[in-house]
C-alpha positions in Angstrom: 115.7 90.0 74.7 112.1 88.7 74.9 111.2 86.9 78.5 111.1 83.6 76.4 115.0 84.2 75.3 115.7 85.3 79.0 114.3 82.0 80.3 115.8 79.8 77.6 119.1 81.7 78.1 118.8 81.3 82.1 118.4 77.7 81.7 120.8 76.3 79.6 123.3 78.6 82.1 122.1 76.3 84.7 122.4 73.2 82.9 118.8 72.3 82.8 116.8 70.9 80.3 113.2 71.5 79.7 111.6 68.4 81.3 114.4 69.5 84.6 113.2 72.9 84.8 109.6 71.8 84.7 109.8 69.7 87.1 111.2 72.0 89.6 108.7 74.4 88.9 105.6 71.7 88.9 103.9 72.4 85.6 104.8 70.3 81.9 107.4 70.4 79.7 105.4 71.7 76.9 104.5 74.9 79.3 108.5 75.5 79.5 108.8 75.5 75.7 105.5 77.5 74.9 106.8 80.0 77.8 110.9 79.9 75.6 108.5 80.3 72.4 106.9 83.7 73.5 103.7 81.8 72.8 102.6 81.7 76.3 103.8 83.5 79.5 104.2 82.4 83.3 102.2 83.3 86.0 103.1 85.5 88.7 104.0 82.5 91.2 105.6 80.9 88.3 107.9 84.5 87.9 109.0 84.9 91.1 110.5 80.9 91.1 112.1 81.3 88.1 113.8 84.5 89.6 115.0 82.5 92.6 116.1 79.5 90.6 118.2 81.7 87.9 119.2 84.3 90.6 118.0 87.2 88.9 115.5 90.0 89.7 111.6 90.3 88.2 112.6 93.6 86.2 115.5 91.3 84.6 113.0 89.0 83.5 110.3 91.4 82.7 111.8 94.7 81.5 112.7 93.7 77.7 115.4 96.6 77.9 117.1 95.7 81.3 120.4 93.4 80.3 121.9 90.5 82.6 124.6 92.7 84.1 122.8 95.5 84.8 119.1 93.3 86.0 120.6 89.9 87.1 121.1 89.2 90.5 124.6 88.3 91.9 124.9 84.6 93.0 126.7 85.5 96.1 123.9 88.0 97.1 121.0 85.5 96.9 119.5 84.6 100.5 121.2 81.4 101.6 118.1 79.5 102.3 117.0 80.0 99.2 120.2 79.0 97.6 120.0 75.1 99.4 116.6 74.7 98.8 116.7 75.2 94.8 119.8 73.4 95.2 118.2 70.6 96.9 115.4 70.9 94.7 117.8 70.6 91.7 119.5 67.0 92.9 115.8 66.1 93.3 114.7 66.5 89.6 113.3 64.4 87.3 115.8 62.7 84.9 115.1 59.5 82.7 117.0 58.1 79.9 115.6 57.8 76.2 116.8 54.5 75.9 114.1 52.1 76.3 114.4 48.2 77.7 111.8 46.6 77.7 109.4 49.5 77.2 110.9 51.1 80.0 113.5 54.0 80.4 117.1 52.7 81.0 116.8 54.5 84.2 114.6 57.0 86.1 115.2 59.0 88.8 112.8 61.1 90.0 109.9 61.0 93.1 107.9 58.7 91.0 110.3 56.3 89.0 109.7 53.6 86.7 112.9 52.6 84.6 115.1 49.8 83.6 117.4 51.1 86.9 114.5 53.4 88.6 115.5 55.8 91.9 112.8 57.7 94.0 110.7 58.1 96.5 108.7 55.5 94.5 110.7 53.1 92.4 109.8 50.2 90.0 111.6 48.5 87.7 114.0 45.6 87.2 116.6 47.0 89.8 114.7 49.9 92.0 115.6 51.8 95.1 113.3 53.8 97.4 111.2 54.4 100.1 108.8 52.2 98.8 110.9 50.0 96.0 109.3 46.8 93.5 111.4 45.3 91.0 112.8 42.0 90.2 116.2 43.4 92.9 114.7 45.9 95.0 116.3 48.2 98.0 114.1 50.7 100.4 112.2 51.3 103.2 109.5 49.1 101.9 111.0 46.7 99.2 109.4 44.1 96.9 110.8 41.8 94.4 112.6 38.4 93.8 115.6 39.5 95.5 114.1 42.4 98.1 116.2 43.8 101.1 114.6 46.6 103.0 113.3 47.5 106.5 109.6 45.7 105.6 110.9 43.3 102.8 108.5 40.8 100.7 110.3 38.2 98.1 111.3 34.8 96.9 115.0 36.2 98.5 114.2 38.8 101.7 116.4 40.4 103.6 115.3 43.1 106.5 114.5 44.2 109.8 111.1 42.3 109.1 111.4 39.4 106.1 108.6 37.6 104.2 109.7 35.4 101.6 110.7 32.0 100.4 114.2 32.0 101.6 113.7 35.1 105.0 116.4 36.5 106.9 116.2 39.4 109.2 115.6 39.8 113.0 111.6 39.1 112.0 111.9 36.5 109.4 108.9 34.2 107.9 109.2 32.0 105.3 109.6 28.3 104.0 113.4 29.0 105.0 113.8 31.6 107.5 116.7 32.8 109.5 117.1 35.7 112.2 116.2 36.4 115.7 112.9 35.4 116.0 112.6 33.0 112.6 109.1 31.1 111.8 109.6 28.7 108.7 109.3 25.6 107.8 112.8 25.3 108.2 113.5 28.0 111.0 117.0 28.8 112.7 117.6 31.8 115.3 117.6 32.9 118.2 113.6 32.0 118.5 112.5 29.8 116.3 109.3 28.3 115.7 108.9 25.4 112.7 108.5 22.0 111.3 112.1 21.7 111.9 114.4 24.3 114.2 117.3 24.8 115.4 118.8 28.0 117.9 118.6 28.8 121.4 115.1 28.1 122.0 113.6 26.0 119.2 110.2 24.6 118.8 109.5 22.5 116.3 106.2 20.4 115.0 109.0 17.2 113.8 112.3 18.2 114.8 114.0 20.7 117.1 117.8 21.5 118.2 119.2 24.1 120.5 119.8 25.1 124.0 115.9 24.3 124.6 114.1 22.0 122.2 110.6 21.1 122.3 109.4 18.9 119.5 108.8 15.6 118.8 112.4 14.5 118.3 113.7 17.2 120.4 117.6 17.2 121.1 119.3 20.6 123.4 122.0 21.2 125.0 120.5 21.8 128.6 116.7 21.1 128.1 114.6 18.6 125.4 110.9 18.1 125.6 110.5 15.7 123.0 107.0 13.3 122.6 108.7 10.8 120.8 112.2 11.5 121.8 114.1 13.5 123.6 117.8 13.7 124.5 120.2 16.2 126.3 123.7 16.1 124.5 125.2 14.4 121.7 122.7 11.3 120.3 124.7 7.9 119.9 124.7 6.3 116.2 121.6 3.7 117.7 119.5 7.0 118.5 120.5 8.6 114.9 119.3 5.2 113.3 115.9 5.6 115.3 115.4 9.2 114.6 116.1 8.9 110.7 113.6 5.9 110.4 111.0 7.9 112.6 111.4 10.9 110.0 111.3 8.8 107.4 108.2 7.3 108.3 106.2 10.2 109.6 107.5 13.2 108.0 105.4 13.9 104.4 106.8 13.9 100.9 106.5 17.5 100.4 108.7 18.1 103.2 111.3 15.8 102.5 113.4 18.5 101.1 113.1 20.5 104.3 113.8 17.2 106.3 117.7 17.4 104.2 118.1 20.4 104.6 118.1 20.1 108.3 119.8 17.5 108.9 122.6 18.9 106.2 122.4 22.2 108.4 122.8 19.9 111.6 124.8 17.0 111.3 122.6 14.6 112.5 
């Protein structure tokens, strides 16, 4: 057999296609099938990976009249080492569908991905996971998207160790709805919160705040309530409700009216 039959023959026994095999080895697809193809030949570097990912010896692959069982390697005899790392390198290869949606691969999984469902170091697509992850529902490290949940997330939905989004929840949360230990928002609620309106254990807010300590304008907490306009320790009679809602409605804007519900549906007031 020519080295081009030995490589073709060495792959398909591993179960790799052409792209795979490639990409393990860090040079094109088309270089795999001009190397198959006798048309080209590998370098020396090249040669001595492809004898530690089939497990065979150099005089196997170079000696046209050396056969497999007399010039291939035994499995069990390869160094160990070098037995996980092509292993590892094997989980890690590039794989991506021929399907297309939307112009992109159904999925891709490789350091680099881009897909429908994309997987990698790098991921984008519709639903990606990563290190560093965009897509419309992204998971990683780093995450962006509509719905995004990571350790940094950015998105209209965040979830994370740090948030940034419309609706933000995580121990660092920011956003016009944010929820975790230390929440800013314009609705905020944790442990501290800072907002137009917020509620938790210390809560400061710029028209309403309720919690342990509240500091606000209309400020109502269990032991301590700074409040400019009002500001009440314990539960607020039906008279003080009345006077709070037509404060709100007076001084609170338009654009925040939605917030304004929101808060009082969160708080019962």
């Amino acid at each position: 057999m020519t080295l081009g039959e030995k490589i073709a023959k060495q792959r398909k026994a591993q179960n790799l296609t052409q792209e795979q095999l490639a990409q393990l080895l860090g040079v094109s697809r088309q270089s795999i099938s001009k190397w198959e193809s006798d048309i080209a030949y590998p370098e020396t570097d090249k040669l001595i990976r492809l004898g530690d990912i089939f497990h065979c010896s150099m005089d196997y692959l170079l000696k046209n009249e050396v056969t497999e069982s007399d010039g291939a390697a035994r499995t069990d005899t390869a160094p160990v080492f070098e037995q996980l790392r092509t292993t590892f390198n094997m989980q890690l290869r590039e794989r991506k569908s021929e399907r297309e949606v939307w112009g992109m691969p159904l999925y891709h999984i490789g350091r680099d991905a881009r897909g429908f469902f994309a997987i990698g170091l790098k991921a984008r697509g519709v639903f990606a996971i990563g290190l560093r992850a965009k897509g419309v529902v992204s998971l990683g490290l780093l995450s962006m998207g509509i719905l995004s949940i990571g350790l940094l997330s950015l998105g209209l939905l965040a979830f994370g160790t740090f948030s940034l989004g419309l609706i933000a929840l995580g121990a660092i949360a920011l956003g016009l709805f944010a929820a975790g230990a230390v929440s800013i928002g314009v609705v905020s609620i944790g442990a501290l919160s800072v907002g137009c309106f917020s509620g938790g254990a210390a809560a400061y807010g710029k028209y309403v705040a309720v919690g342990d300590y509240a500091q606000a304008a209309i400020a109502i907490g269990k032991t301590e309530a700074v409040g400019s306009v009002y500001g009440h320790v314990g539960q607020t009679s039906n008279a003080d409700l009345d006077l709070i809602h037509s404060w709100l409605a007076i001084h609170v804007p338009s654009y925040l009216v939605w917030a304004k519900e929101l808060f009082q549906l969160l708080f019962f007031f």
